[in-house]
C-alpha positions in Angstrom: -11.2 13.6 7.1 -8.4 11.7 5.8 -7.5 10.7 2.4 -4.9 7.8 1.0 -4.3 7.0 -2.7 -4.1 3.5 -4.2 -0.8 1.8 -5.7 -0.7 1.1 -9.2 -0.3 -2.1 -9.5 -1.3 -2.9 -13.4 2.3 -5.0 -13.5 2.0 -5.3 -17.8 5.2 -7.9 -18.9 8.2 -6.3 -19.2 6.7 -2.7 -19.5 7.5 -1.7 -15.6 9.4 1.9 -15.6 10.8 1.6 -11.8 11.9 5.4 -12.3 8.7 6.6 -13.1 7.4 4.3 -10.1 9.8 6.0 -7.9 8.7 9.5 -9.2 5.2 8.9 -8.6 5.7 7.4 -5.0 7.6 10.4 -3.9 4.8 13.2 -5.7 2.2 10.9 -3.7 3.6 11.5 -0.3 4.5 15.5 -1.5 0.6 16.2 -2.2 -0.2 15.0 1.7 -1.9 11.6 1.4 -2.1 9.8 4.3 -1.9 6.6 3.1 -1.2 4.5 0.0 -2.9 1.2 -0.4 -2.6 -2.0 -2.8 -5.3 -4.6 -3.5 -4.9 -8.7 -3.3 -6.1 -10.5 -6.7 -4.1 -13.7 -6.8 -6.0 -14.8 -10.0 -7.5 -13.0 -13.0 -6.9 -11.8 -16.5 -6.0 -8.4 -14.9 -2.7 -7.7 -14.4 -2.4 -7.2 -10.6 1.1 -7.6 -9.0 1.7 -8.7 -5.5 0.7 -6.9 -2.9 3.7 -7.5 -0.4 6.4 -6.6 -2.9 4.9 -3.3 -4.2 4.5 -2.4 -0.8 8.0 -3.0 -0.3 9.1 -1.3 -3.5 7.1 1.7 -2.2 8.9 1.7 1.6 11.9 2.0 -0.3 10.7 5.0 -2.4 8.7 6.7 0.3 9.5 7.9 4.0 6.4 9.2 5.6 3.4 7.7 4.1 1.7 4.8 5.3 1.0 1.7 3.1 -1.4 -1.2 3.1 -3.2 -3.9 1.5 -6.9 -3.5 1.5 -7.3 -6.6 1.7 -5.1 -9.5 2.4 -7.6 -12.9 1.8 -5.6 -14.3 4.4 -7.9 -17.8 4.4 -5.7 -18.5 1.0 -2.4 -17.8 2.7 -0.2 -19.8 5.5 -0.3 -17.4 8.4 3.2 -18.5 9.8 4.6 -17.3 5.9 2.3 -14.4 5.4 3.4 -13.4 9.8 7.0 -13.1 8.5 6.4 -11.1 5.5 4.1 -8.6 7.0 6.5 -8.4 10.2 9.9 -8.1 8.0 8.0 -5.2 5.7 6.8 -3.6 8.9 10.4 -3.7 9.9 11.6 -2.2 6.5 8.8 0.5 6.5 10.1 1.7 9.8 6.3 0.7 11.1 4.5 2.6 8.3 2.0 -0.8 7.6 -1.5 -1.1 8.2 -2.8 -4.7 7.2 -6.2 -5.8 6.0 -7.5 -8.8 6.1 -10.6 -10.4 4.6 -12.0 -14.4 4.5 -12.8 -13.7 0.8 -15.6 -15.6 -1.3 -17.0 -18.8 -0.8 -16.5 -19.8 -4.6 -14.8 -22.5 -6.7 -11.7 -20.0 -6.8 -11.1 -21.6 -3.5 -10.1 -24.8 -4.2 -7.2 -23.2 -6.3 -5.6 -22.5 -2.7 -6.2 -25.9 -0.9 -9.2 -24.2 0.7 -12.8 -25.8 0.9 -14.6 -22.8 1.3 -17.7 -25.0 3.3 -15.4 -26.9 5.6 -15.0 -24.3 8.4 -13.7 -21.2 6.3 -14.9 -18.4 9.1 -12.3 -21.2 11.3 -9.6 -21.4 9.0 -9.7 -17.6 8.8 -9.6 -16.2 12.5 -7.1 -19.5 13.7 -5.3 -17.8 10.9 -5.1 -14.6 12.8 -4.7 -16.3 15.9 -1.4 -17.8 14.4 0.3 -14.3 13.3 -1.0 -12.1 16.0 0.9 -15.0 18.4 3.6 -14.6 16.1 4.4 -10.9 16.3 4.1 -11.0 20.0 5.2 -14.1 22.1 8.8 -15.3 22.1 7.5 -18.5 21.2 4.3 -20.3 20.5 2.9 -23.3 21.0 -1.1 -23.8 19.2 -2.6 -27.0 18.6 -5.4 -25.9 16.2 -7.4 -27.4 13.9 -5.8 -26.1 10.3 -2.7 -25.6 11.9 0.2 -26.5 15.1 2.9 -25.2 15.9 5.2 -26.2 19.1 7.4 -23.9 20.9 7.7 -21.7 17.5 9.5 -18.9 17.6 9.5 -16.0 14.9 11.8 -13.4 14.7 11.4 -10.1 13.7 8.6 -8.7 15.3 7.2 -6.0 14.1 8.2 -2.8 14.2 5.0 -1.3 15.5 4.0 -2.9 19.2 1.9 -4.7 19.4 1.5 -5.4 15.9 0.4 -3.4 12.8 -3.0 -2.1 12.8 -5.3 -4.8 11.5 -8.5 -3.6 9.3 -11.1 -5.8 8.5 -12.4 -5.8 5.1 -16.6 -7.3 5.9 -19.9 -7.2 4.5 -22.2 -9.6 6.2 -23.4 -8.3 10.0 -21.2 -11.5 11.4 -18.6 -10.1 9.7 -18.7 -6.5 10.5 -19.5 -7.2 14.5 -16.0 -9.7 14.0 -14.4 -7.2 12.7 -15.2 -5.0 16.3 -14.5 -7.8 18.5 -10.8 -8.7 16.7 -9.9 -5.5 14.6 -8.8 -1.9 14.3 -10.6 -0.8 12.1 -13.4 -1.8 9.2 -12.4 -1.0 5.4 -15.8 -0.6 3.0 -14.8 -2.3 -0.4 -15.0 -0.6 -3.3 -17.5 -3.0 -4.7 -20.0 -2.0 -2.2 -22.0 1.1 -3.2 -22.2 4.4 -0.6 -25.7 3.1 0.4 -24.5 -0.1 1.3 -21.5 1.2 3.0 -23.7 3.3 5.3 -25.7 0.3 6.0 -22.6 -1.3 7.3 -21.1 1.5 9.1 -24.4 1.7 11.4 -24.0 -2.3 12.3 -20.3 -1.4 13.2 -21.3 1.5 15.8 -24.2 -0.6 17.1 -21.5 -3.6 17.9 -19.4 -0.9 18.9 -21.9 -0.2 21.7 -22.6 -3.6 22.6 -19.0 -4.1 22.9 -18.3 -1.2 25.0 -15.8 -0.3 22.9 -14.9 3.1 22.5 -15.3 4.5 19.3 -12.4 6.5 18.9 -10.2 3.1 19.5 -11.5 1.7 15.9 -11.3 3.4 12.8 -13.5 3.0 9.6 -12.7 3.4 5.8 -13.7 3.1 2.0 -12.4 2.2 -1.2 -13.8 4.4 -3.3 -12.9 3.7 -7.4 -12.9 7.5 -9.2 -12.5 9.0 -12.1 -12.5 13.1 -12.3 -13.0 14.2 -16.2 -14.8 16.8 -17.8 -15.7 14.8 -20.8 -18.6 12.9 -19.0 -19.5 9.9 -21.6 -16.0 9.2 -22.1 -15.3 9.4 -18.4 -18.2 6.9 -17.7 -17.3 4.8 -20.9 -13.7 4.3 -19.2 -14.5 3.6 -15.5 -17.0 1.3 -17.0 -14.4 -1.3 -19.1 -11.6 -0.6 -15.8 -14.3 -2.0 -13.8 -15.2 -4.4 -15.7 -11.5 -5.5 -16.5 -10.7 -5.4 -12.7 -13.9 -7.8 -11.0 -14.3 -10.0 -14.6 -17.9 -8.8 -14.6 -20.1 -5.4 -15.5 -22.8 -4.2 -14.0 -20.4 -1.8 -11.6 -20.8 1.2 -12.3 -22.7 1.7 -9.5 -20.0 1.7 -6.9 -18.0 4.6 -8.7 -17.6 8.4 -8.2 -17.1 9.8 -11.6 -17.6 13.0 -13.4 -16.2 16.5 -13.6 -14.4 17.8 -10.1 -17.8 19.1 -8.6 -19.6 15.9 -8.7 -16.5 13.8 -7.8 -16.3 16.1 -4.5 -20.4 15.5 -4.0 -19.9 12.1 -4.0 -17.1 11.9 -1.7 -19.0 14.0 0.7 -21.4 11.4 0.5 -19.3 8.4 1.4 -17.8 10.9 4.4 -21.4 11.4 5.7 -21.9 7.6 5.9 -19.5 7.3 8.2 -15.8 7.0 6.4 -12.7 8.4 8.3 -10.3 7.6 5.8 -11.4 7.8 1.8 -9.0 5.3 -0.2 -9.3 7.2 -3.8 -8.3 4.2 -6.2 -7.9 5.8 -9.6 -9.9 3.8 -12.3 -6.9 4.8 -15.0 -4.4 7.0 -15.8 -3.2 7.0 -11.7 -0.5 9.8 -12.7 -2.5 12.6 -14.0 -5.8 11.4 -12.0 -4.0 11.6 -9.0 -3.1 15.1 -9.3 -6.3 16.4 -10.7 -7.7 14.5 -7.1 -5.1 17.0 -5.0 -5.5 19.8 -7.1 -8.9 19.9 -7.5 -11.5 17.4 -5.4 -9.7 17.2 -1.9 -9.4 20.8 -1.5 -13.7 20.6 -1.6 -13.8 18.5 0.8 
């Protein structure tokens, strides 16, 4: 059983303290994460920052721990733009990245991208991979696709990591998850998924495991999970409740959290481990300091 730690990412104006950034970087990889993750959320009254450059800020304050985004919507991005980032923080890292990627929703929000989310999205989203995964391992590269073409392309650096960073898929649908066995290396649960679901999920990714002959120990599978450890339980719920809330734009989430005093927090965890979960991303609903050392000090060790 593994366990990473989210990012903060809450990016209010002109309140960043890089020290106390730094500080909390360098106590992550001191407690024995494994990992440390960011999310994507381009739009939305919640102040997310970018993925890419908090990761970056993070390879600078870190030397050990891996980081990621869980997920990239990569149908949004160009692939040739988004290739050289992810290649150039790889690089940076010294090959500490693991990269998730995800089609995202078939909504209006789409269009804000130059994306028409019923003209071939599933298309546009694994030409896009075709595109970087060409990128980060052919001296050049000629593709003739249908969103995009490139002739006798070349893109230097490669990645540090041969041959490529791992790639997780974030997935829901059955198409999805048996995609993400076919072209990934590993399947991320999202947090907005409850432990129920995620188990429902996990047993379509061993049974296209099977069909695909794949060994299981090649392809690796993890959860978000959003937490909050408190002994005050009303206020604990009342709090997860408005971070969820603030976070997706919507209620109606509580659902998909573990929250409560340590006990319960470790129950639940144990829960989303016996679905199926290898790796446990804990994503902190507030207070990401003292939250993630009450999860060291006093959840992990149950687990």
């Amino acid at each position: 059983m593994r366990f990473a730690i989210s990012i903060p990412q809450d990016l209010n104006d002109r309140a960043f303290d890089p020290a106390a950034f730094r500080a909390h970087m360098r106590r992550v990889e001191e407690l024995g994460f494994d990992g440390a993750w960011t999310q994507e959320q381009v739009l939305g009254s919640a102040a997310r920052s970018s993925p890419v450059e908090i990761l970056t800020y993070a390879a600078a304050c870190t030397e050990r721990i891996r980081l990621g985004c869980a997920v990239f919507v990569t149908s949004t991005h160009s692939p040739v733009h988004l290739a050289k980032s992810l290649s150039t923080l790889d690089q940076l890292s010294g090959g500490r990245l693991d990269v998730g990627v995800g089609i995202g929703n078939r909504g209006p929000g789409m269009a804000a991208f130059g994306v028409d989310p019923e003209n071939g999205l599933v298309a546009r989203f694994t030409e896009g991979l075709d595109v970087m995964q060409a990128l980060w391992t052919e001296p050049s590269v000629t593709l003739d696709g249908r969103f995009w073409q490139l002739s006798d392309a070349a893109m230097e650096p490669k990645p540090y990591q041969r041959p490529h960073p791992p790639l997780w898929f974030g997935a829901r649908a059955p198409a999805a998850l048996r995609r993400a066995v076919r072209r990934g290396d590993g399947f991320f649960g999202a947090g907005s998924s409850t432990t129920a679901q995620f188990a429902e999920q996990v047993g379509i990714v061993r049974e296209a495991l099977d069909e695909e002959g794949r060994d299981p120990e090649t392809f690796s599978i993890a959860k978000r999970v959003y937490i909050a450890v408190g002994d005050d339980a009303p206020t604990v719920r009342e709090r997860s409740a408005a971070s969820l809330e603030r976070l997706y734009g919507r209620g109606g989430l509580e659902p998909v959290a573990v929250v409560g005093d340590a006990g319960a927090c470790a129950e639940g965890l144990r829960e989303v481990r016996d679905a199926g979960a290898e790796l446990i991303l804990l994503t902190p609903l507030y207070d990401d300091v003292e939250q993630t050392e009450r999860l060291a000090a006093e959840v992990v060790p149950q687990l």
